[in-house]
Residue, then its C-alpha position, 0 to 999 in steps of 0.5 A: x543496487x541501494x535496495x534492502x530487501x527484507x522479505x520475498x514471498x514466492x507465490x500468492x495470490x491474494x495481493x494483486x487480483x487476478x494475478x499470480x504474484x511474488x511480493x519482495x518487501x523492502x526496509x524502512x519507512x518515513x511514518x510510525x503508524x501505531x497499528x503498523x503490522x510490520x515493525x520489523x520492516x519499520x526498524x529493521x535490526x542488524x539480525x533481519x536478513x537481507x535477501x540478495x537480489x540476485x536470488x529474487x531475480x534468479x527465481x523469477x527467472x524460473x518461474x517464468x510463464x508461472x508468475x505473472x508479476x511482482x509486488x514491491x512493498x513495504x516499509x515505503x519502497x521509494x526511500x530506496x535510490x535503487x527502487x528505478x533499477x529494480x523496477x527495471x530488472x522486473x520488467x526486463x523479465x516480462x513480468x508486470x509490476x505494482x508499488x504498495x506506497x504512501x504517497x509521499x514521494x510524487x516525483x519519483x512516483x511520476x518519474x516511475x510511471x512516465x517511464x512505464x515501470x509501473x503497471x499498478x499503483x496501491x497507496x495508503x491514505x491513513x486519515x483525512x488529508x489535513x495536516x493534523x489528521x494525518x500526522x495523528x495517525x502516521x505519528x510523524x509530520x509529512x507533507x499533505x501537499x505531496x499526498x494529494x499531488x500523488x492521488x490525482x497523479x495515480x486516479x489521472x494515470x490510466x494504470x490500474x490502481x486501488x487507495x486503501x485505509x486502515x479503519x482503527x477504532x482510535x483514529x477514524x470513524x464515519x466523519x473521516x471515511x467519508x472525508x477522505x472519500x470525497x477527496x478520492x473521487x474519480x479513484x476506480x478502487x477503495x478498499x476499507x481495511x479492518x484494523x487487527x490488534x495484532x503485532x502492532x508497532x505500538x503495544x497498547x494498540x493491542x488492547x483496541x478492539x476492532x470495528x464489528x463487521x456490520x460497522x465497516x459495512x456501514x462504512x463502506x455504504x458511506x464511502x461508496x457515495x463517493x468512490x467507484x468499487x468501495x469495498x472491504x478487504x476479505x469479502x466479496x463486492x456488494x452485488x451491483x459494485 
């Protein structure tokens, strides 16, 4: 099977709510965001050990009425020509499954929901949908085209599904939050992300100070005008959400 399987955690439940959920992370990526916090998973080094799918699929089959699903995340999972057959795998298990991705690869992404391989869908919308915007925070040129065609397909699938961004001092602020709102409209879920000057793919990223909390309020009010379920990773829902 063509997957690299870089990182395997057994048990959490933070990553996919309401679900107890193991979460296999895959090598490589096709973006250089500098804030990335996986470097490893980025470039991975010949010294990175690659997990064996069996032992992923064999502990699975153990934890059986324990686990309720699995998280396949990255690096981007759809660089891998093996991903459909170990989403195949997953669900021969019974277990549901979701895809961390950044959208730019909407026919595979559509082949994988029409095959009813996916049972959630988080994708990552790094600034507002304009070329240069968005090959400023990626730190590489991708098609905006094939971001939006992946948004519309995942808000018109009728699976479960969530848009996040990661809110860093040096690329967004107030006028790109609700730029990339509007164009999220009729998403059920959009979770804001505090950038950490931690582990960063770029070093001097470590010397950005993050938003203050009261910040990324204001900017989830801005965004909740135009997202259903606007919130922040880590706290709870604004009463009424």
């Amino acid at each position: 099977m063509a997957v690299q399987i870089k990182g395997f955690i057994e048990n959490s439940l933070i990553e996919w709510e309401g679900m107890i959920s193991s979460i296999v992370f895959l090598s490589g990526c096709n973006f250089r965001c500098s804030y990335c916090h996986s470097p490893h998973l980025v470039n991975p080094t010949e010294d990175l050990e690659t997990i064996p799918m069996e032992a992923v699929i064999g502990y699975l089959k153990k934890k059986r009425g324990w686990v309720d699903g699995v998280v396949v995340s990255g690096g981007e999972p759809t660089l891998h020509s093996g991903l459909k057959e170990l989403l195949k795998e997953l669900k021969a298990l019974g277990l549901k499954v979701k895809l961390d991705t950044n959208g730019t690869n909407p026919a595979l992404l559509e082949e994988l929901i029409e095959d009813g391989l996916l049972d959630c869908i988080a994708m990552d919308i790094k600034a507002p949908l304009e070329d240069e915007n968005y090959r400023k925070v990626a730190g590489t040129a991708c098609s905006v085209h094939d971001l939006r065609r992946s948004v519309r397909m995942i808000i018109e699938s009728g699976l479960e599904h969530e848009f996040r961004t990661t809110v860093c001092p040096s690329y967004l602020g107030e006028k790109e939050i609700e730029d990339i709102a509007r164009t999220l409209r009729g998403a059920k879920r959009y979770v804001l992300q505090s950038f950490r000057p931690t582990n960063c793919l770029d070093p001097s990223m470590l010397e950005v100070t993050a938003y203050p909390p009261d910040k990324l309020r204001h900017f989830r009010k801005v965004a909740g005008a135009h997202v259903e379920g606007c919130r922040i990773r880590g706290e709870m829902e604004p009463a009424g959400s």
